[in-house]
C-alpha positions as CSV (number, residue, x, y, z in Angstrom):
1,X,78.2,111.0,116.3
2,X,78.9,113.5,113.2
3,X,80.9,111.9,110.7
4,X,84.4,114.1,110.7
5,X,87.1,112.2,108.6
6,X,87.0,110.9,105.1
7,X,89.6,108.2,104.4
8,X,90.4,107.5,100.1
9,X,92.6,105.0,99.9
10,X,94.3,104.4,96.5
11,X,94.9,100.3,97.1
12,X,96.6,100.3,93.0
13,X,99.0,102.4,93.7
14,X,99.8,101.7,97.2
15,X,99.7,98.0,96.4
16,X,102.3,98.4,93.0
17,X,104.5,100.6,95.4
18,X,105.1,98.5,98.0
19,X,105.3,95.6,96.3
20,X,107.6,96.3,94.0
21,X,109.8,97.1,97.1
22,X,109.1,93.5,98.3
23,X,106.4,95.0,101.3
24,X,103.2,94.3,102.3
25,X,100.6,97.2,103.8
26,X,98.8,96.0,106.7
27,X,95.6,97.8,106.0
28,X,94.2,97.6,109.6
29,X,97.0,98.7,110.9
30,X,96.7,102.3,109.0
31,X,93.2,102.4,110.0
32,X,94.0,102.4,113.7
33,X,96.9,104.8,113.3
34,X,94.9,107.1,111.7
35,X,92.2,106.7,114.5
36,X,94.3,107.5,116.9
37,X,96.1,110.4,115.5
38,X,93.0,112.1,114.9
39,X,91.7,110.7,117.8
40,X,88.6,109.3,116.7
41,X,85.9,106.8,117.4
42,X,84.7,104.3,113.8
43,X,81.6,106.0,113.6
44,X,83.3,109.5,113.0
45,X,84.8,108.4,110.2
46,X,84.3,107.3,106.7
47,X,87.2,104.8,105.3
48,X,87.0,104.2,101.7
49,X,88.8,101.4,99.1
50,X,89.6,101.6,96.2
51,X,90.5,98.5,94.0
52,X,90.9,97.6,90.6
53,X,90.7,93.9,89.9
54,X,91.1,90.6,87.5
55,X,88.3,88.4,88.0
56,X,91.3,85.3,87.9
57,X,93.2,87.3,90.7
58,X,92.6,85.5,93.5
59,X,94.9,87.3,95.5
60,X,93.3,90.7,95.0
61,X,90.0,89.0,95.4
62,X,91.3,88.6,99.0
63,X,91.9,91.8,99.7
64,X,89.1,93.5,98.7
65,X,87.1,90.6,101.4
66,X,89.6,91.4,103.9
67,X,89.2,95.3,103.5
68,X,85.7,94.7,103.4
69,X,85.8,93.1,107.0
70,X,88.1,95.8,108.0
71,X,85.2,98.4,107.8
72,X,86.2,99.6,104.7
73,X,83.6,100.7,102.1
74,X,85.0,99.1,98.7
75,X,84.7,100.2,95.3
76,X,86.1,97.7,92.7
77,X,85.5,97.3,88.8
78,X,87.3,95.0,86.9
79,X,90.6,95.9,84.7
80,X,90.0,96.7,81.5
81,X,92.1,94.6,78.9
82,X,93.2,95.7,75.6
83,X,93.2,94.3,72.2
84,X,96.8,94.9,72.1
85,X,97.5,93.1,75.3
86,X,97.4,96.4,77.3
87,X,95.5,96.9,80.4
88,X,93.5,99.5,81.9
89,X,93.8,99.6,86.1
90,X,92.4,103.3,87.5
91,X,89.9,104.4,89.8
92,X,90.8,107.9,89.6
93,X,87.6,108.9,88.5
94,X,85.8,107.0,91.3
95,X,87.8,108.4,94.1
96,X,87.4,111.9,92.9
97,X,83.6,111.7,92.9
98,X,83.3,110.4,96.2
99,X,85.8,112.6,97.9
100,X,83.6,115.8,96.4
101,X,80.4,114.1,97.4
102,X,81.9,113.7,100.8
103,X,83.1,116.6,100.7
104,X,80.1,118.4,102.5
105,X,79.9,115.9,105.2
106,X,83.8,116.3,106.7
107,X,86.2,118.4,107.9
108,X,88.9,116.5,107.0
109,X,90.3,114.4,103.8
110,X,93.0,111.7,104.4
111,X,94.5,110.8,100.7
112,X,96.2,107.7,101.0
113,X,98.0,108.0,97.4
114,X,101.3,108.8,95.8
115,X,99.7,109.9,92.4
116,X,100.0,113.1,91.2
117,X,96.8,112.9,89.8
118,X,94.9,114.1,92.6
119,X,96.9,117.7,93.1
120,X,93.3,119.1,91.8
121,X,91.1,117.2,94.0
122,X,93.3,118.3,96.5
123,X,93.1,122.3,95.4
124,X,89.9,121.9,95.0
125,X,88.7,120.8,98.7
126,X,91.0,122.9,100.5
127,X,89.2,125.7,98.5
128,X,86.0,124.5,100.2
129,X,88.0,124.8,103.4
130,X,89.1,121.0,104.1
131,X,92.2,120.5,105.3
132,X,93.7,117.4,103.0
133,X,96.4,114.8,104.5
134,X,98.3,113.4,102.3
135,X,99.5,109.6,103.4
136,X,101.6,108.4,100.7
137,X,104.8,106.5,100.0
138,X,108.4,107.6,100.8
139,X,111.7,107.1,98.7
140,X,110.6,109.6,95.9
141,X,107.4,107.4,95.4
142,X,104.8,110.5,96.0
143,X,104.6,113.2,93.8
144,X,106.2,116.4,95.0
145,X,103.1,118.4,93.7
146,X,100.8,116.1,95.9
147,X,102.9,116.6,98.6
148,X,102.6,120.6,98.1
149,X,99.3,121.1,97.4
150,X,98.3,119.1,100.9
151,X,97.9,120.4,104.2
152,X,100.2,117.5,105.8
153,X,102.1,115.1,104.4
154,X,103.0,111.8,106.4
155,X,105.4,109.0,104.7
156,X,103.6,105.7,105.2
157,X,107.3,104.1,105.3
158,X,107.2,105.8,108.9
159,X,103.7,104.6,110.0
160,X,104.8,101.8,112.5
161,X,103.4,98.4,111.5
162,X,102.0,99.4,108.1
163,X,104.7,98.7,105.8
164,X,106.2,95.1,106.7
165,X,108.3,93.0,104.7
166,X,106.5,90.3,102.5
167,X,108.0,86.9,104.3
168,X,105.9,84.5,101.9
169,X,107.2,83.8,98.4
170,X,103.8,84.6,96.9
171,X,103.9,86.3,93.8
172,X,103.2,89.8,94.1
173,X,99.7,91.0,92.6
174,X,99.4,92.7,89.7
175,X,96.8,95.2,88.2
C-alpha cells in the first residue's frame, strides 16, 4: 500500500487548549476517526507527534510512551528554560519540515492545530496541490486565518470521544 495521508499533530497546543478547559484528548480515538473518514487502512497513512517536554514531567513523559504505542511517530526535544525564568515550548519548526518533506509522498495533510502559525505551511502545500484539513479546537481557539487558508476545517470539540472531560484531579501538564 501507497502511503496517502499525513497526520501533524500539534500535542502543545492541543494539550494547553483543552486543558485549560478542564478536557482531556483521547489520542486514539482521533486516529480512528480520522481512519475512517478517509477511509483508510494504518499503512496508508503517516501519523506524526509532536511534543515538547520537561525531563521532570512525568506526566508528559507518559504521553509521548502512550502516543508512541498508538502508532504515532514522536518528535520531542526538551523545553528550553530561560535565565529570566521564561520558557521556550515550540515545535513549529519541526512540524513544518516534515510536513514539506512529506509533502511529495501524500495527497493529503491533516493539521491537527489551532495556531496561526502554520497559515504558510498550509499556502504552501495547497500550492503543490495537497488538499490540507485543518482539525483544530472550537470556541474561538483556532485561528480564523488557519481556518481560511485550509481546504476543510473540522472542530475537534465535535469529534465524538476525542474531547472528554478530565475526571481525575491531576494537575494539568504544563509546557
Amino acid at each position: 500500500m501507497k502511503l496517502r495521508v499525513a497526520v501533524l499533530v500539534d500535542v502543545q497546543n492541543i494539550q494547553e487548549t483543552f486543558e485549560r478547559q478542564g478536557s482531556e484528548v483521547r489520542y486514539d480515538a482521533l486516529k480512528e476517526y480520522i481512519l475512517n473518514q478517509h477511509g483508510l487502512d494504518e499503512r496508508e497513512v503517516k501519523f506524526l507527534a509532536f511534543i515538547p517536554y520537561r525531563r521532570d514531567d512525568e506526566r508528559r513523559m507518559r504521553l509521548v510512551d502512550a502516543l508512541s504505542f498508538m502508532g504515532f511517530r514522536v518528535l520531542i526535544k526538551p523545553v528550553r528554560e530561560h535565565a529570566d525564568g521564561g520558557m521556550k515550548a515550540n515545535m513549529d519548526t519541526e512540524l513544518v519540515l516534515e510536513a514539506v518533506n512529506l509533502a511529495p509522498l501524500v495527497h493529503e495533510m491533516v493539521l491537527v492545530t489551532g495556531d496561526s502559525d502554520f497559515v504558510a505551511l498550509v499556502d504552501f502545500l495547497s500550492r503543490q496541490g495537497k488538499r490540507v484539513t485543518v482539525l483544530g479546537p472550537g470556541r474561538g481557539s483556532t485561528s480564523v486565518e488557519l481556518i481560511r487558508a485550509s481546504d476543510h476545517y473540522q472542530n475537534l470539540d465535535e469529534v465524538p470521544g476525542v474531547i472528554l472531560p478530565r475526571f481525575n484531579h491531576e494537575p494539568a501538564a504544563t509546557g
